[in-house]
C-alpha positions in Angstrom: -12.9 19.6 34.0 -9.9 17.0 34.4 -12.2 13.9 32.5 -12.2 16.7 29.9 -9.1 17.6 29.9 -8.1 13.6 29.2 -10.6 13.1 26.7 -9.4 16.2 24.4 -5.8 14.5 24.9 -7.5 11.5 23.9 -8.7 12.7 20.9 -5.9 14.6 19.9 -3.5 11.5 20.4 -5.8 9.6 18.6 -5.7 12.0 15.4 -2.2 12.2 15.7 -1.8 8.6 15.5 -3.9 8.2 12.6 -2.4 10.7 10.4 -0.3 9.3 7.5 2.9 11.3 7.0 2.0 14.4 4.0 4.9 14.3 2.1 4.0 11.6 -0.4 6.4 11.7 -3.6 4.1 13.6 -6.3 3.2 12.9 -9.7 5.7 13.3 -12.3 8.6 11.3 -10.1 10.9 9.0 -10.6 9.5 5.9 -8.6 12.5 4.5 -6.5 13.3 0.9 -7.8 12.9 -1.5 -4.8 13.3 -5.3 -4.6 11.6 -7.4 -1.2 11.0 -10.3 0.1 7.3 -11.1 -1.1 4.5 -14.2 -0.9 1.8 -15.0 -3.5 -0.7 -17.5 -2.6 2.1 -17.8 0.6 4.8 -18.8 -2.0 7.9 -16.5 -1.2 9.9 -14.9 -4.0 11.4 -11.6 -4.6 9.5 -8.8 -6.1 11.7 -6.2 -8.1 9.7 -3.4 -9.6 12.1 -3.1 -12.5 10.7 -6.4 -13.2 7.2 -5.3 -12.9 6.9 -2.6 -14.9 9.0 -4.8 -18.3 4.7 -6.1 -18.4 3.0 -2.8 -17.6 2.1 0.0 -14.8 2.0 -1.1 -11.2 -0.3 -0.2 -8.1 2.2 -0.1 -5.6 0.1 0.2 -2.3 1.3 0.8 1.0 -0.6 -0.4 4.3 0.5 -0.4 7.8 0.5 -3.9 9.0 -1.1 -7.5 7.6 -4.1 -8.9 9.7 -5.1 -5.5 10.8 -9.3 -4.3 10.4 -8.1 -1.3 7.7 -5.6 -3.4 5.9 -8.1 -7.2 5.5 -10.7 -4.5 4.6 -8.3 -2.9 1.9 -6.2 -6.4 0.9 -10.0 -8.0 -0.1 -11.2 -4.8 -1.8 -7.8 -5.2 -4.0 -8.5 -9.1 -4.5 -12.2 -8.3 -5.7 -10.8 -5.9 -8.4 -7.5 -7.5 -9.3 -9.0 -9.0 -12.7 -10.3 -4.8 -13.6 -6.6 -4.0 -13.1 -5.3 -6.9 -15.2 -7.8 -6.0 -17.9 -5.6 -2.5 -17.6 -2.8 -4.2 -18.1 -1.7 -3.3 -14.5 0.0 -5.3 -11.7 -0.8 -4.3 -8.4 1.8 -5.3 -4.9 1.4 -4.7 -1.5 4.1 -3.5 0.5 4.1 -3.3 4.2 6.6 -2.6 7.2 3.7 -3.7 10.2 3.3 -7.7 11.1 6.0 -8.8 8.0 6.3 -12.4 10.2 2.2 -12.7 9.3 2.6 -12.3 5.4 3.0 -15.8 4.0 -0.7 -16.6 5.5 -2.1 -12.8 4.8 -1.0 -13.4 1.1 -2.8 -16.7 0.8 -5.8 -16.1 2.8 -9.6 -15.5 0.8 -10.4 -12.9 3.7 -7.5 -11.1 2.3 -5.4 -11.5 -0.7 -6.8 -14.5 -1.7 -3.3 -15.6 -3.8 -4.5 -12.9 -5.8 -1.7 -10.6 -6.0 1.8 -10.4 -3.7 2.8 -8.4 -1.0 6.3 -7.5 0.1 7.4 -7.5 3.2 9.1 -3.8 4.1 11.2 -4.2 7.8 12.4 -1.2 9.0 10.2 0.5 6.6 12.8 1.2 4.2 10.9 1.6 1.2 8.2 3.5 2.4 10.7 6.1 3.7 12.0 6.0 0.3 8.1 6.4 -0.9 7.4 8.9 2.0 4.9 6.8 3.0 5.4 6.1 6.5 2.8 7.0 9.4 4.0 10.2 11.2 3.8 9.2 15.2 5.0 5.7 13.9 7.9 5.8 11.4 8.6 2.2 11.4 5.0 1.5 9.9 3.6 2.4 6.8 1.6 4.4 6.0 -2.1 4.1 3.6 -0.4 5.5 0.5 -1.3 4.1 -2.9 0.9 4.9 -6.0 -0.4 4.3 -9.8 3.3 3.6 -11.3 3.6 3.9 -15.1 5.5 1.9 -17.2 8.0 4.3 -17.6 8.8 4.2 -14.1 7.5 7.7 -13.3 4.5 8.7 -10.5 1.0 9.1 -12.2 -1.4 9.1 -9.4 -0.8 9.3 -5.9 -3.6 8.6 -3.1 -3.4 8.5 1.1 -5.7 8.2 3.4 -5.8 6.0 6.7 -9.5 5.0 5.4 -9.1 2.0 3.4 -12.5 2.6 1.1 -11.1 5.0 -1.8 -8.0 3.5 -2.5 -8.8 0.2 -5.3 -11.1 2.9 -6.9 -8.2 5.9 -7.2 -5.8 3.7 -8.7 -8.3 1.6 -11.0 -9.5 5.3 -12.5 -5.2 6.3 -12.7 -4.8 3.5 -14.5 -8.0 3.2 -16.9 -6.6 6.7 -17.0 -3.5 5.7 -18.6 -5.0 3.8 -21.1 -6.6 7.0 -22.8 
């Protein structure tokens, strides 16, 4: 009866810990304008969003920390399909608040980014406050919420889940989407 008692705990902590907060911003919203530190190909510069969205609508997809299982799964899976979001005219940025130290290699790496597209490092988790995207039992992390911004700056899509396997395909159909 106690080894069960420790294994529902289990569980339930588990769940709990996986569980990204609910409260994502919804469609129709401003997007907060944000500027970070951020490596392409492990080149540092500074990503602005304002900037971004001057060439067209941008993924903006949070994960909770670089050279993690989830987040190399979900990093490559964006790599693969960059070219289908560039054909859409569509810029996509990672940002996350987990492992920022790591990002200079995670942005460079073929397992992951590939030099494909940037990712911005978030300490504190600022942004993804600002984004309500951070995890709920870990506040300082974020979150798996990806965001389809339009050029107008306003939320058209919105998708999070811990699982990393939906998220290229929600925002590449939000931003084909836009195209219509």
């Amino acid at each position: 009866m106690k080894h069960l008692k420790f294994a529902a705990l289990g569980a339930i902590a588990t769940v709990a810990f996986a569980v990204p907060s609910l409260a994502a911003l919804k469609p129709g919203t401003k997007a907060p304008d944000f500027s970070a530190p951020a490596y392409l190909a492990g080149k540092p510069f500074t990503f602005k969003l304002s900037d971004a969205l001057k060439k067209g609508p941008v993924v903006v997809y949070f994960f909770p920390a670089a050279h993690t299982p989830g987040c190399n799964l979900e990093a490559r899976q964006f790599s693969e399909a960059i070219e289908k979001f560039k054909a859409q005219g569509a810029s996509v940025i990672g940002v996350t608040a987990g492992n920022v130290d790591e990002l200079a290699d995670f942005s460079k790496e073929t397992e992951h980014c590939g030099g494909k597209f940037p990712v911005a490092a978030d300490s504190g988790a600022k942004i993804a406050k600002e984004y309500d995207a951070t995890l709920a039992v870990k506040p300082e992390w974020s979150s798996r919420t990806s965001y389809v911004i339009s050029q107008s700056g306003s939320i058209v899509h919105v998708y999070s889940d811990l699982n990393p396997n939906k998220h290229v395909k929600e925002m590449l159909e939000a931003v084909t989407a836009l195209k219509k």
